[in-house]
C-alpha positions as MATLAB code, in Angstrom:
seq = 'XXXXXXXXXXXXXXXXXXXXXXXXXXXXXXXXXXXXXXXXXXXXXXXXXXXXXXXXXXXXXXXXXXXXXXXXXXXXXXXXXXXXXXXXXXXXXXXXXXXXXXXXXX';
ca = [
       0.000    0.000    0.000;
       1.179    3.388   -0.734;
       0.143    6.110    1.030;
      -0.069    9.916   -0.848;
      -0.958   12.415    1.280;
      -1.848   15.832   -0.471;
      -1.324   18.688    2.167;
      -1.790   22.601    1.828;
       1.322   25.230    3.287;
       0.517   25.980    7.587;
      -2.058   23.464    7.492;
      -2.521   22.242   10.947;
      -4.712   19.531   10.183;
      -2.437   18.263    7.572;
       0.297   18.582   10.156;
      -1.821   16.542   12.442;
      -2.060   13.463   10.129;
       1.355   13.707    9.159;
       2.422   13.126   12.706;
       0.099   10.370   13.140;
       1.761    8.728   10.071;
       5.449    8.986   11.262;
       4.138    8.088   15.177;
       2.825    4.710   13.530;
       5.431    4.280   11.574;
       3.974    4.326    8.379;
       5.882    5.687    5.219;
       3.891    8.127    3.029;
       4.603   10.603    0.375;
       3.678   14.209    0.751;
       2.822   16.761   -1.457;
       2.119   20.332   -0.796;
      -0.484   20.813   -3.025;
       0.030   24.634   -3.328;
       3.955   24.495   -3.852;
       6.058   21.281   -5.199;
       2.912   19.052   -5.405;
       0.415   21.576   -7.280;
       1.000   19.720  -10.919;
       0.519   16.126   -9.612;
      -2.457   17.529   -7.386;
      -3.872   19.090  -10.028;
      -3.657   15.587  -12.025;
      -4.909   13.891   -9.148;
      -8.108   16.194   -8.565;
      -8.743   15.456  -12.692;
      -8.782   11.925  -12.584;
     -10.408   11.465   -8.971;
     -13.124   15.083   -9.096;
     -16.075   12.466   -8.513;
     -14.264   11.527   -5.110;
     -12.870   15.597   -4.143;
     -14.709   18.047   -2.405;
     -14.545   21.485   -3.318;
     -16.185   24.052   -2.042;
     -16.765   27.666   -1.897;
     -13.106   27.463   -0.026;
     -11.954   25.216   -1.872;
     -10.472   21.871   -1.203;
     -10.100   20.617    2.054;
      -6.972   19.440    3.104;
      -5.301   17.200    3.934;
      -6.498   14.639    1.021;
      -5.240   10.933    1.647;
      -5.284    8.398   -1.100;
      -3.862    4.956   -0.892;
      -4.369    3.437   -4.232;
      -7.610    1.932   -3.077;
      -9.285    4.820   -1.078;
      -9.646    8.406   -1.042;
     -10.430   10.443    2.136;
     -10.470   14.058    2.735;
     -10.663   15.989    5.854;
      -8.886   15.202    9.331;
     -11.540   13.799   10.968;
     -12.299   11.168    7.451;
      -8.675   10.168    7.424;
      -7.747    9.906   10.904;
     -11.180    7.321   11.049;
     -10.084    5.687    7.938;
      -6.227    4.977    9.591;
      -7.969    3.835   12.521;
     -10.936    1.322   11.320;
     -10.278    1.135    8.140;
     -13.887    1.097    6.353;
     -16.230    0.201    9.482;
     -16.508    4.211   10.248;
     -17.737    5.224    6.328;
     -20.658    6.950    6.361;
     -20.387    8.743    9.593;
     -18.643   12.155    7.290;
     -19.901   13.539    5.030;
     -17.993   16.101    2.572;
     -20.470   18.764    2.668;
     -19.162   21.634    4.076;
     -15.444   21.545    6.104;
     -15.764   19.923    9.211;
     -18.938   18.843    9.465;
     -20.255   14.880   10.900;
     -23.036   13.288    9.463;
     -25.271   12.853   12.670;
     -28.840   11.352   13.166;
     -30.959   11.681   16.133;
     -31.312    7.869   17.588;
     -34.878    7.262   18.731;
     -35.524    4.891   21.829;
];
């Protein structure tokens, strides 16, 4: 598995999965999508749009792709490097930030 991690210049979240990464152990290779990565971004976000949110913003970073997934957003790719596929569905990639929630009823 190899692990691409597209991250934007100060960001902290990107920071934050970066350091999970190298505390795990796990080798990656990161691209700063608005410096030395913007051309194989940019060819990334073509071939993968359907699967990249962009908003008014723009896109939210960091973006994580591993040949066989695609997850945006801290709290989607922390879940993803934690429990793999079991947590899907609880983000959505509506607006930055935001959790898919439903009220339970008893």
């Amino acid at each position: 598995m190899s692990i691409t991690l597209y991250t934007a210049t100060g960001c902290v979240r990107c920071r934050m999965v970066r350091q999970f990464l190298e505390e795990r152990g796990l080798t990656y290779n990161n691209l700063d999508a608005l410096n030395e990565g913007k051309q194989p971004f940019r060819s990334f976000y073509q071939t993968n749009r359907q699967a990249i949110y962009r908003g008014a913003e723009g896109v939210e970073f960091p973006v994580y792709c591993d040949g066989n997934v695609i997850r945006q957003g801290l709290p989607a790719v922390l879940a993803y490097l934690i429990a793999g596929t079991s947590l899907d569905g609880f983000f959505t990639q509506a607006r930055k930030h935001q959790f898919k929630t439903e009220i339970l009823k008893d």
